[in-house]
TIVO-2410 file (N, C-alpha, C; in nm, 3 decimals):
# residues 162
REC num residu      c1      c2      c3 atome chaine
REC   1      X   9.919   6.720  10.972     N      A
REC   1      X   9.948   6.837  10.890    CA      A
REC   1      X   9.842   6.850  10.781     C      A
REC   2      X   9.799   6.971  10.750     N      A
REC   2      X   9.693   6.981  10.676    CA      A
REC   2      X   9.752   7.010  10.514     C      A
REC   3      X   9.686   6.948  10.439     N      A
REC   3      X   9.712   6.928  10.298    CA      A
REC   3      X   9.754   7.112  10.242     C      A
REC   4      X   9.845   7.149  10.217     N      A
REC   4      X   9.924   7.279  10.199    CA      A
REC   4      X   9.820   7.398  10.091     C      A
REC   5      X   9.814   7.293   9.982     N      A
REC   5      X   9.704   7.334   9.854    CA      A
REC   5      X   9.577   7.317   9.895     C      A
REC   6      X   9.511   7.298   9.936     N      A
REC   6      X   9.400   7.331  10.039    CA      A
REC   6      X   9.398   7.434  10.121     C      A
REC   7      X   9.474   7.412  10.192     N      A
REC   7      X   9.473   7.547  10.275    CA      A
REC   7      X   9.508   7.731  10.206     C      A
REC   8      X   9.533   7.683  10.137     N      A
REC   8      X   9.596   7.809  10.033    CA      A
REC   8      X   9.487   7.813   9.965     C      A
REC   9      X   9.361   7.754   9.889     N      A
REC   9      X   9.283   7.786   9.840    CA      A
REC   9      X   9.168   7.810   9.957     C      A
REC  10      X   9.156   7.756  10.094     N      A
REC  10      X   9.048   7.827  10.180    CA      A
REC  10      X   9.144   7.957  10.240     C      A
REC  11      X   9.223   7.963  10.204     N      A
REC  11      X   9.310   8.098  10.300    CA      A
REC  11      X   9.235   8.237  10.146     C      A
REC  12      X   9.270   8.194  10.047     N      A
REC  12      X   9.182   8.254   9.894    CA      A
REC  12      X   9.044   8.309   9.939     C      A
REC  13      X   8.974   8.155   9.967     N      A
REC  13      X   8.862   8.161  10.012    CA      A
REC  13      X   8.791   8.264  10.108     C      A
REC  14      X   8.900   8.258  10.193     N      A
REC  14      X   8.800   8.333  10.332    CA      A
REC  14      X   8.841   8.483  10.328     C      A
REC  15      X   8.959   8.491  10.253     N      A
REC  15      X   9.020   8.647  10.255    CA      A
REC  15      X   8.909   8.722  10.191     C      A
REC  16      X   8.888   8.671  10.043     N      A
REC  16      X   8.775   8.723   9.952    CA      A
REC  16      X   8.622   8.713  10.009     C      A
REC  17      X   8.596   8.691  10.140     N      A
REC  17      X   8.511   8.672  10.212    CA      A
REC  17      X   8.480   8.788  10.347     C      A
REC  18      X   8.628   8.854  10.299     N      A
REC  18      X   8.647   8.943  10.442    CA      A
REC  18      X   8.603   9.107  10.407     C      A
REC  19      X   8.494   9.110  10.475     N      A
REC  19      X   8.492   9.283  10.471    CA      A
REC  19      X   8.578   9.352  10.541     C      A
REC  20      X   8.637   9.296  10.638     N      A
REC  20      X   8.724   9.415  10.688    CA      A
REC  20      X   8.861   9.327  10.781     C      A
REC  21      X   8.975   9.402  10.781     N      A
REC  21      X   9.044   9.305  10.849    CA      A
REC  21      X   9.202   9.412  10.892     C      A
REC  22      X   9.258   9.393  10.975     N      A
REC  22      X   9.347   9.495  11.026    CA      A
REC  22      X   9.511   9.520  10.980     C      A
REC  23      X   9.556   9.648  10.905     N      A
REC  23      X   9.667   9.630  10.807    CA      A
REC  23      X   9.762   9.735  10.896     C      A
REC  24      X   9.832   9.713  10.914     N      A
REC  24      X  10.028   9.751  10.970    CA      A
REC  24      X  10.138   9.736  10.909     C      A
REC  25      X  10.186   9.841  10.914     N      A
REC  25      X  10.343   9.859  10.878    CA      A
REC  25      X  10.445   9.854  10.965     C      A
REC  26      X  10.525   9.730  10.913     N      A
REC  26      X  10.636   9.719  11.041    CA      A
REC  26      X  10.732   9.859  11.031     C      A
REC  27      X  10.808   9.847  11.140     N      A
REC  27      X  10.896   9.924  11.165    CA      A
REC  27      X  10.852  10.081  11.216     C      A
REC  28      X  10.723  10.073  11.199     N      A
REC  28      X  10.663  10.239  11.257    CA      A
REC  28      X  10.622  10.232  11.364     C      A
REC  29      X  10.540  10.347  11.422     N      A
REC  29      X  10.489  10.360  11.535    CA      A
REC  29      X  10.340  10.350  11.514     C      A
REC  30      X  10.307  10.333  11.399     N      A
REC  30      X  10.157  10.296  11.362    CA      A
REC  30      X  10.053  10.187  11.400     C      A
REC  31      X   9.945  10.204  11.464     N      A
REC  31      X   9.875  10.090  11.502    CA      A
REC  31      X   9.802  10.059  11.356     C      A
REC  32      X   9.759   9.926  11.394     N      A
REC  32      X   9.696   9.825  11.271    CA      A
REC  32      X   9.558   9.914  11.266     C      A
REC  33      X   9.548   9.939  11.170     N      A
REC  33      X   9.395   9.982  11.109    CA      A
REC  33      X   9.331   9.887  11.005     C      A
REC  34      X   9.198   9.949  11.013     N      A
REC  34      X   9.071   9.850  10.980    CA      A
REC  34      X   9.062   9.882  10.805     C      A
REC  35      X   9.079   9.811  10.726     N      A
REC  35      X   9.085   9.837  10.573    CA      A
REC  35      X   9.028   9.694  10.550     C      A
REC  36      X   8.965   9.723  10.405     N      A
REC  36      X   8.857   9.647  10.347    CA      A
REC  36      X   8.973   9.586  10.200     C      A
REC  37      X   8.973   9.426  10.210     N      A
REC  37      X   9.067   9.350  10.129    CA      A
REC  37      X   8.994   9.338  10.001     C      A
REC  38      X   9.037   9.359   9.888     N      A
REC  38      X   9.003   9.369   9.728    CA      A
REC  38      X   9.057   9.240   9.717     C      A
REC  39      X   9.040   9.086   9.664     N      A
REC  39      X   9.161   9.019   9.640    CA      A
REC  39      X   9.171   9.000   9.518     C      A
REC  40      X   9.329   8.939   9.523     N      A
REC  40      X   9.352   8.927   9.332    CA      A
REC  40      X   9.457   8.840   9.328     C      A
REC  41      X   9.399   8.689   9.345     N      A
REC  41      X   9.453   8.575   9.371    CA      A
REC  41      X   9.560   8.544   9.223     C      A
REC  42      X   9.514   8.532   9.132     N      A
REC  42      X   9.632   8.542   9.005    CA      A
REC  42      X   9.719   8.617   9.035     C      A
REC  43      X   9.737   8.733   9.066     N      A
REC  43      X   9.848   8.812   9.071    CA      A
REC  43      X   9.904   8.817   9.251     C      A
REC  44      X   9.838   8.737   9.297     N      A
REC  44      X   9.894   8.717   9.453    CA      A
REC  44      X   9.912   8.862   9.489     C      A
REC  45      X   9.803   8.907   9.485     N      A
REC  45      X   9.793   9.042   9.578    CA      A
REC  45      X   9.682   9.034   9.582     C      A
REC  46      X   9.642   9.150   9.752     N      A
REC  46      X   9.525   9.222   9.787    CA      A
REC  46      X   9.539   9.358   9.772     C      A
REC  47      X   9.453   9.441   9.710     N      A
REC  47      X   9.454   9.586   9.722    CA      A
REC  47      X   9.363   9.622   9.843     C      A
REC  48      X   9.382   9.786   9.848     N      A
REC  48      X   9.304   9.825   9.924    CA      A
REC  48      X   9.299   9.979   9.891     C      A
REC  49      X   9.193  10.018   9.887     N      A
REC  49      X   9.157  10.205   9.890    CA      A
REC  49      X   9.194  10.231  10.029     C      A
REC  50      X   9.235  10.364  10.010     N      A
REC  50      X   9.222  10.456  10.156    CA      A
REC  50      X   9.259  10.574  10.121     C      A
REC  51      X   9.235  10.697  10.205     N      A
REC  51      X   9.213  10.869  10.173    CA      A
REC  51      X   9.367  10.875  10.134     C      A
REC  52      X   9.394  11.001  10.126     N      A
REC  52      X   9.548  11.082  10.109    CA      A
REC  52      X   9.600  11.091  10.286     C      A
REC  53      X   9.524  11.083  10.306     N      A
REC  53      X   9.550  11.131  10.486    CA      A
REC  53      X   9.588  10.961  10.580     C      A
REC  54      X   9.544  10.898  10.503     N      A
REC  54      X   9.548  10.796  10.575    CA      A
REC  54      X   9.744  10.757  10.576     C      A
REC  55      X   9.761  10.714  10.708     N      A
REC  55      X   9.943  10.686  10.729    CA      A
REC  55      X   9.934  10.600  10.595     C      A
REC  56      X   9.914  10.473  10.598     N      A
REC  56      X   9.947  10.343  10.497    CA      A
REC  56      X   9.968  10.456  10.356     C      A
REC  57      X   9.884  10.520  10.324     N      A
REC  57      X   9.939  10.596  10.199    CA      A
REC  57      X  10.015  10.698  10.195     C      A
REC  58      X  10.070  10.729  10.294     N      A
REC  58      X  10.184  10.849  10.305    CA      A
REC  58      X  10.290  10.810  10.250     C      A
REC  59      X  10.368  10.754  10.259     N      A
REC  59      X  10.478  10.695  10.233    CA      A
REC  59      X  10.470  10.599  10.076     C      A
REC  60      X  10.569  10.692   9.959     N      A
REC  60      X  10.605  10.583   9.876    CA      A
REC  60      X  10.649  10.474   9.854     C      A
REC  61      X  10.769  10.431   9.945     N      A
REC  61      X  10.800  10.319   9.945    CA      A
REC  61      X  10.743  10.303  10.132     C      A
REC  62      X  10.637  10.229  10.133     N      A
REC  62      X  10.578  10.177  10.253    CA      A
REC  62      X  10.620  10.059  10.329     C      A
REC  63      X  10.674   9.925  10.262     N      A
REC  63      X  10.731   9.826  10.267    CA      A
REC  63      X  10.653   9.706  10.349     C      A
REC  64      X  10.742   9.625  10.411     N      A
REC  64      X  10.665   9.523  10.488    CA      A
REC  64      X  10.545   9.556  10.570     C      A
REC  65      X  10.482   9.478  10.553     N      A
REC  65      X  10.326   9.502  10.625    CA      A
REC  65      X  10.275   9.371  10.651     C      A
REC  66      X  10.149   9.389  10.785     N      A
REC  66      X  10.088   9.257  10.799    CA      A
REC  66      X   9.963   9.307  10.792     C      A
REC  67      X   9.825   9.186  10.757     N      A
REC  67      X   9.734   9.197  10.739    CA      A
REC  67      X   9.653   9.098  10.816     C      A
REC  68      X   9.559   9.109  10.937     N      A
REC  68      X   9.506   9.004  11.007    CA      A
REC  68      X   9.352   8.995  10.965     C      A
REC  69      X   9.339   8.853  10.977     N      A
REC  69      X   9.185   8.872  10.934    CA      A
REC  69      X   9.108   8.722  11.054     C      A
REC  70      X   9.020   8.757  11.070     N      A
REC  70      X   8.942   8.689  11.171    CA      A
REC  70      X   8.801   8.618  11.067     C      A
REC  71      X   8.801   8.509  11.022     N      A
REC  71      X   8.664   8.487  10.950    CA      A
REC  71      X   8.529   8.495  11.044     C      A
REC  72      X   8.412   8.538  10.964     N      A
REC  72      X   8.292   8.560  11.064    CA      A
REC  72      X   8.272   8.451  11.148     C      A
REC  73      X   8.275   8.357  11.114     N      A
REC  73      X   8.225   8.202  11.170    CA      A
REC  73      X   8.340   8.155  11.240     C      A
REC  74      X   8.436   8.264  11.291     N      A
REC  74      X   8.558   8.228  11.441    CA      A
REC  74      X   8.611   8.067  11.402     C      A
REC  75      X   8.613   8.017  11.249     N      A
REC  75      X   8.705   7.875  11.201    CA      A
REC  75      X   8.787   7.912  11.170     C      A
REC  76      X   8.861   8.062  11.084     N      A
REC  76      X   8.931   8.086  11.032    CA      A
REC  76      X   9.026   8.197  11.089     C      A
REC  77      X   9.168   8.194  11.099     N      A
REC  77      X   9.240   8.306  11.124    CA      A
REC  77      X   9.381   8.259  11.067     C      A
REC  78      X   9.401   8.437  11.025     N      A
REC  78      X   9.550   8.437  10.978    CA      A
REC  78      X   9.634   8.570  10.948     C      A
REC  79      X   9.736   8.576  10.971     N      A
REC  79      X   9.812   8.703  10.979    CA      A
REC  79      X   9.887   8.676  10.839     C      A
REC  80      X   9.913   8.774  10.759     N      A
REC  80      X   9.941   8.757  10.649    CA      A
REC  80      X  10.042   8.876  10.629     C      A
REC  81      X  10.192   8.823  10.599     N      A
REC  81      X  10.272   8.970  10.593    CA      A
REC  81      X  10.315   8.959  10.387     C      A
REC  82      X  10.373   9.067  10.373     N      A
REC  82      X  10.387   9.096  10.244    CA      A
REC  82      X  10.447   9.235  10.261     C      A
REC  83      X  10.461   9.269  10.109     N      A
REC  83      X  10.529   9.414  10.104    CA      A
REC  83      X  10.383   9.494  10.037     C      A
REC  84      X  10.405   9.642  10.125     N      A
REC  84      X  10.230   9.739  10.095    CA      A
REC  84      X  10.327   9.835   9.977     C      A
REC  85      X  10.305   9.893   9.878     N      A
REC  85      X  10.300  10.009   9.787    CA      A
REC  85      X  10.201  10.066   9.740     C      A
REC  86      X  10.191  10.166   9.730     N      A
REC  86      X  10.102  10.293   9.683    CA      A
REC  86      X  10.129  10.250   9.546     C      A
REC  87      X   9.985  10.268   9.474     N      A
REC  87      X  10.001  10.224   9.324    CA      A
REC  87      X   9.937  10.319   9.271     C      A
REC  88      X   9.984  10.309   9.154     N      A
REC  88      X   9.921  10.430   9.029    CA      A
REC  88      X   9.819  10.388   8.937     C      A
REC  89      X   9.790  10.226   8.939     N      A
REC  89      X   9.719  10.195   8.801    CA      A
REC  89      X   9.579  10.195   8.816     C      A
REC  90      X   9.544  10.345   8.755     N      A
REC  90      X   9.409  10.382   8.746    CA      A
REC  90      X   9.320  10.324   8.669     C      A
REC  91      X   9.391  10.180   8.582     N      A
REC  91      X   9.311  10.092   8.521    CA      A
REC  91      X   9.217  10.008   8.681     C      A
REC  92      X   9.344   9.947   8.770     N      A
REC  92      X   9.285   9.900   8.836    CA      A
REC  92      X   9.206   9.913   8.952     C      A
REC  93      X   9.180  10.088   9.009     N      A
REC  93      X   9.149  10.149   9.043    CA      A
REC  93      X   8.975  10.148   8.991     C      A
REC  94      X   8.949  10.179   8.856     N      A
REC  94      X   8.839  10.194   8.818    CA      A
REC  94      X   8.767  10.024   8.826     C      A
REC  95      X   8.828   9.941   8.800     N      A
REC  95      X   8.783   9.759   8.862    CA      A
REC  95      X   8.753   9.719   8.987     C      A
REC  96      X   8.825   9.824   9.098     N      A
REC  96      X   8.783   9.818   9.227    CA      A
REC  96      X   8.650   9.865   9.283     C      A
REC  97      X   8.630   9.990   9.199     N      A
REC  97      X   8.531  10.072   9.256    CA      A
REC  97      X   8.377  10.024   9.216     C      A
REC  98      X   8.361  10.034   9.333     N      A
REC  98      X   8.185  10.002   9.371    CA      A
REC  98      X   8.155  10.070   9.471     C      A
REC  99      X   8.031  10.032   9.486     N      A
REC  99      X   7.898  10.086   9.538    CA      A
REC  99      X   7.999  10.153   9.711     C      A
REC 100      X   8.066  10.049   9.796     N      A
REC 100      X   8.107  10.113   9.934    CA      A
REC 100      X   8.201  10.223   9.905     C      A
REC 101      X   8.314  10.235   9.778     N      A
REC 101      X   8.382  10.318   9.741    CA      A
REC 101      X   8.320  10.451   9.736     C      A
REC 102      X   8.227  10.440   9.663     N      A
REC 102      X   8.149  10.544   9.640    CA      A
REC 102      X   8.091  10.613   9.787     C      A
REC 103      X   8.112  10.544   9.872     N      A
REC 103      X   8.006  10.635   9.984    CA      A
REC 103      X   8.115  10.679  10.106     C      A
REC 104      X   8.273  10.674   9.987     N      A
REC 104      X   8.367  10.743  10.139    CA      A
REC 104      X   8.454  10.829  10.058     C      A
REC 105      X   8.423  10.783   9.880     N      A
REC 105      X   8.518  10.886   9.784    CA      A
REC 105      X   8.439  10.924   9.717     C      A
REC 106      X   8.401  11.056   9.723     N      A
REC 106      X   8.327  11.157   9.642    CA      A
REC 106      X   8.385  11.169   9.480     C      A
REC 107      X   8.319  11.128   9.338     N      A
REC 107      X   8.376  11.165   9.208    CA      A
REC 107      X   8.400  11.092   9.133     C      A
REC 108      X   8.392  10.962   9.199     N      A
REC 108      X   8.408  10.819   9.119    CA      A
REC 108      X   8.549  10.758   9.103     C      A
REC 109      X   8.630  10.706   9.018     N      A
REC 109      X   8.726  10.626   9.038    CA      A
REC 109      X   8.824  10.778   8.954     C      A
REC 110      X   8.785  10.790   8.843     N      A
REC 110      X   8.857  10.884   8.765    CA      A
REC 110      X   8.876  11.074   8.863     C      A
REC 111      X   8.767  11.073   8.958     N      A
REC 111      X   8.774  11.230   8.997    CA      A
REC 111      X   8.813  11.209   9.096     C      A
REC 112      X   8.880  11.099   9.244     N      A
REC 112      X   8.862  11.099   9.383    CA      A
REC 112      X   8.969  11.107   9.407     C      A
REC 113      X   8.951  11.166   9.530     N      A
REC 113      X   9.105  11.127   9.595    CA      A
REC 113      X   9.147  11.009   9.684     C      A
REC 114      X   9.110  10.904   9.598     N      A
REC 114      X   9.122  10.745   9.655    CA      A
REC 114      X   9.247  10.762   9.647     C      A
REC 115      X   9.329  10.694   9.730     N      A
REC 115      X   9.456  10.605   9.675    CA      A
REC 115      X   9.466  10.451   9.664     C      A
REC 116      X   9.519  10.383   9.598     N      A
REC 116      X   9.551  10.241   9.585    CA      A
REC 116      X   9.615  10.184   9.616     C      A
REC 117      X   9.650  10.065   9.717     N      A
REC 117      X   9.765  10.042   9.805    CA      A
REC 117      X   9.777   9.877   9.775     C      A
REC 118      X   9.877   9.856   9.709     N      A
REC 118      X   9.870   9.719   9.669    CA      A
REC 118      X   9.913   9.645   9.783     C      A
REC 119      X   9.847   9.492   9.793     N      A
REC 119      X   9.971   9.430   9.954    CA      A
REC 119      X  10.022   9.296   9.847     C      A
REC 120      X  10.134   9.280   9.862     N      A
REC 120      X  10.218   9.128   9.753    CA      A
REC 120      X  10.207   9.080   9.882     C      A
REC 121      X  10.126   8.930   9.887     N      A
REC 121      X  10.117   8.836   9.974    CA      A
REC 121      X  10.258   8.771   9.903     C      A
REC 122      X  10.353   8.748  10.084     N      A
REC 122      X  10.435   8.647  10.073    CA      A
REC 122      X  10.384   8.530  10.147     C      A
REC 123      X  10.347   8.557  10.268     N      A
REC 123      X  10.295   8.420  10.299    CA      A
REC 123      X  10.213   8.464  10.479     C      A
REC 124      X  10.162   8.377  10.514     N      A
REC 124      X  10.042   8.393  10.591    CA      A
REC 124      X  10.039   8.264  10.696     C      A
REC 125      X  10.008   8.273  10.833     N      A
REC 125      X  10.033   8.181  10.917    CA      A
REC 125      X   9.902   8.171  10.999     C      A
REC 126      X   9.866   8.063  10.950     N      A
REC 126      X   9.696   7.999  10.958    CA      A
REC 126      X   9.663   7.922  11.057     C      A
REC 127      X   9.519   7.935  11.119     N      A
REC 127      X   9.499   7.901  11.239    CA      A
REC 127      X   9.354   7.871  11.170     C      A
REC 128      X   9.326   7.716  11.192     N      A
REC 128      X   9.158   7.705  11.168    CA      A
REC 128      X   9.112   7.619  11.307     C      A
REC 129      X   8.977   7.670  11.301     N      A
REC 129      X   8.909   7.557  11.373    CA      A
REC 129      X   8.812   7.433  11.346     C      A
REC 130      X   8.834   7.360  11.359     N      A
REC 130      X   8.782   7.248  11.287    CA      A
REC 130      X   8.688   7.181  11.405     C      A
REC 131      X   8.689   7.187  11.513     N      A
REC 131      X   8.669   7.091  11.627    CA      A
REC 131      X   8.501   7.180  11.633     C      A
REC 132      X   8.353   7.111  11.646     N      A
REC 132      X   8.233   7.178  11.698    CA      A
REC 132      X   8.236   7.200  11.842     C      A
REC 133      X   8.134   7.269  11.883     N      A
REC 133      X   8.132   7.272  12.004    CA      A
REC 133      X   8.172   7.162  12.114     C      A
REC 134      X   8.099   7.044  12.142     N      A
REC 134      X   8.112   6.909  12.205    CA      A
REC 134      X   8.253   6.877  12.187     C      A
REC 135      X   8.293   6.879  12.058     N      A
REC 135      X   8.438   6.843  12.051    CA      A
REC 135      X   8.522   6.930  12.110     C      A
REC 136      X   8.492   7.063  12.109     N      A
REC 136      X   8.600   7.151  12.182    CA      A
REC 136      X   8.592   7.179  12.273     C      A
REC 137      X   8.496   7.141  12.327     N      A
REC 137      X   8.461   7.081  12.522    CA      A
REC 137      X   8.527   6.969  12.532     C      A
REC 138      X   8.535   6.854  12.453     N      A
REC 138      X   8.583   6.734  12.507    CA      A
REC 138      X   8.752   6.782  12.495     C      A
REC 139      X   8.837   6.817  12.433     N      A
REC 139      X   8.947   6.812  12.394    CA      A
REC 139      X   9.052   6.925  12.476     C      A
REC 140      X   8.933   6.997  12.546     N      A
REC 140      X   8.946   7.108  12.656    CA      A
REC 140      X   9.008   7.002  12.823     C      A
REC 141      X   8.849   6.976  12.803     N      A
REC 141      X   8.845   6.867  12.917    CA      A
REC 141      X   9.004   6.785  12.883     C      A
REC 142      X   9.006   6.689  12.815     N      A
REC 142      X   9.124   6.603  12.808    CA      A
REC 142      X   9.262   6.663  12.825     C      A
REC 143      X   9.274   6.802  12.759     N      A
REC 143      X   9.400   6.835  12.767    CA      A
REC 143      X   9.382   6.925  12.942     C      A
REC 144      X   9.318   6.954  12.974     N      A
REC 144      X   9.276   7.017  13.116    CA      A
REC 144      X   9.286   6.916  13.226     C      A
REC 145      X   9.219   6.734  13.217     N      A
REC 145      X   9.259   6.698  13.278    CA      A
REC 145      X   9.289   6.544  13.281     C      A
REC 146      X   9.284   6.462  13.127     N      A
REC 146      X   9.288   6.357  13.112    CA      A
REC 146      X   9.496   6.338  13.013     C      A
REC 147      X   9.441   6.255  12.936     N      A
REC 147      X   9.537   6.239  12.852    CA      A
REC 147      X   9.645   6.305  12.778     C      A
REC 148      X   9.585   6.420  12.758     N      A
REC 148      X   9.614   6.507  12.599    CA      A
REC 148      X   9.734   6.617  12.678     C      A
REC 149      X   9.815   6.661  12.607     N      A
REC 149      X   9.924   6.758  12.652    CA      A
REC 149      X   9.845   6.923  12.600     C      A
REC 150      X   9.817   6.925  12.466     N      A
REC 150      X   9.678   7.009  12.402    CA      A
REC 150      X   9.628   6.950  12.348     C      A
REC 151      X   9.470   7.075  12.314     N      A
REC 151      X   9.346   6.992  12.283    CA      A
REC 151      X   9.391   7.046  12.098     C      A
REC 152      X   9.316   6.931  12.053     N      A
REC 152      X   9.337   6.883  11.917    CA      A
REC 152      X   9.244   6.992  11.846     C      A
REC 153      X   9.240   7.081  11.781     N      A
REC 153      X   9.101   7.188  11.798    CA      A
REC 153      X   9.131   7.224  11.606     C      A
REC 154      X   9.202   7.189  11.553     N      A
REC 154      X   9.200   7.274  11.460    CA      A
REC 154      X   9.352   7.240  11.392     C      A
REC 155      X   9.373   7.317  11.286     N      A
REC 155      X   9.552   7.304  11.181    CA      A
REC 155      X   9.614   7.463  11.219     C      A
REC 156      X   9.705   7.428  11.249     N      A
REC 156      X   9.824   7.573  11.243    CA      A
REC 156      X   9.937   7.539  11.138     C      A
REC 157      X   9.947   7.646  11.043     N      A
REC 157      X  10.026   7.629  10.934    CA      A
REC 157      X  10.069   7.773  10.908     C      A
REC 158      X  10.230   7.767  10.875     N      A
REC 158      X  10.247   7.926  10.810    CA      A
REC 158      X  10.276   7.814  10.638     C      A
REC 159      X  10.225   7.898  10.546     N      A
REC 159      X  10.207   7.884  10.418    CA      A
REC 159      X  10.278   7.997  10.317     C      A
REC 160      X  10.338   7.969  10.236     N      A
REC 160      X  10.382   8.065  10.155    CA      A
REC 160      X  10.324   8.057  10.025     C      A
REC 161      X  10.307   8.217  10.011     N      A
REC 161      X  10.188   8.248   9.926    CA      A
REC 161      X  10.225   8.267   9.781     C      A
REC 162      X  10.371   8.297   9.770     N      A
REC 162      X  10.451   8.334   9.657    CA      A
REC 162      X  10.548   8.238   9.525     C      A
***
């Protein structure tokens, strides 16, 4: 079992690492779309911008949602559910905005028609890979046709974030 507080600070780690990663609302008919994670580890949330048009901001009370993210370097994965709301605080709105904001919301933070979609991480169920190549050939092999029931490749943990 992998040390809990560790993993919660590389789960920190790799989120704030993620340009893009796929966000859903249970209970709809909505497929997961591609949104870009703001994080804000003190306050155990990720925000995210998106248009007026976009589903995730239609709805005031939006509710449970999941958030998947794949790290570039294929060590890291994790589905992360929480509750999504549409937020108003145009303080934190204007802290978000940079340079990619700017090139999909015309007017800046104070004139756009961004919206702000907070996600409250409750908790997130983690998949790393730890094993290099050779090793994840050998552990393939073994559980394929030697010893092993599965190959040893990595930690699976659901973690709570709250």
């Amino acid at each position: 079992m992998a040390d809990i507080a560790d993993l919660k600070r590389e789960f920190w780690r790799r989120l704030e690492d993620q340009t893009a990663g796929m966000m859903g609302v249970e209970g709809t008919q909505m497929h997961m779309r591609p949104m870009t994670p703001y994080v804000d580890p003190e306050k155990n949330s990720v925000w995210f911008l998106c248009a007026p048009d976009n589903q995730l901001a239609q709805a005031e009370d939006t509710g449970k949602a999941h958030f998947t993210m794949q790290s570039p370097d294929e060590k890291f994965y994790a589905c992360v559910s929480g509750r999504l709301d549409v937020s108003r605080d145009e303080k934190k709105l204007g802290e978000l905005w940079n340079i990619f904001a700017s090139a999909f919301f015309e007017g800046g933070p104070d004139d756009s028609d961004a919206i702000l979609l907070e996600f409250k991480v409750e908790e997130a169920e983690v998949w790393t890979v730890e094993a290099g190549g050779m090793q994840f050939a050998a552990e393939i092999a073994r559980s394929a046709f030697g010893d092993k029931d599965h190959p040893d490749l990595g930690t699976h943990e659901v973690i709570r974030l709250n």
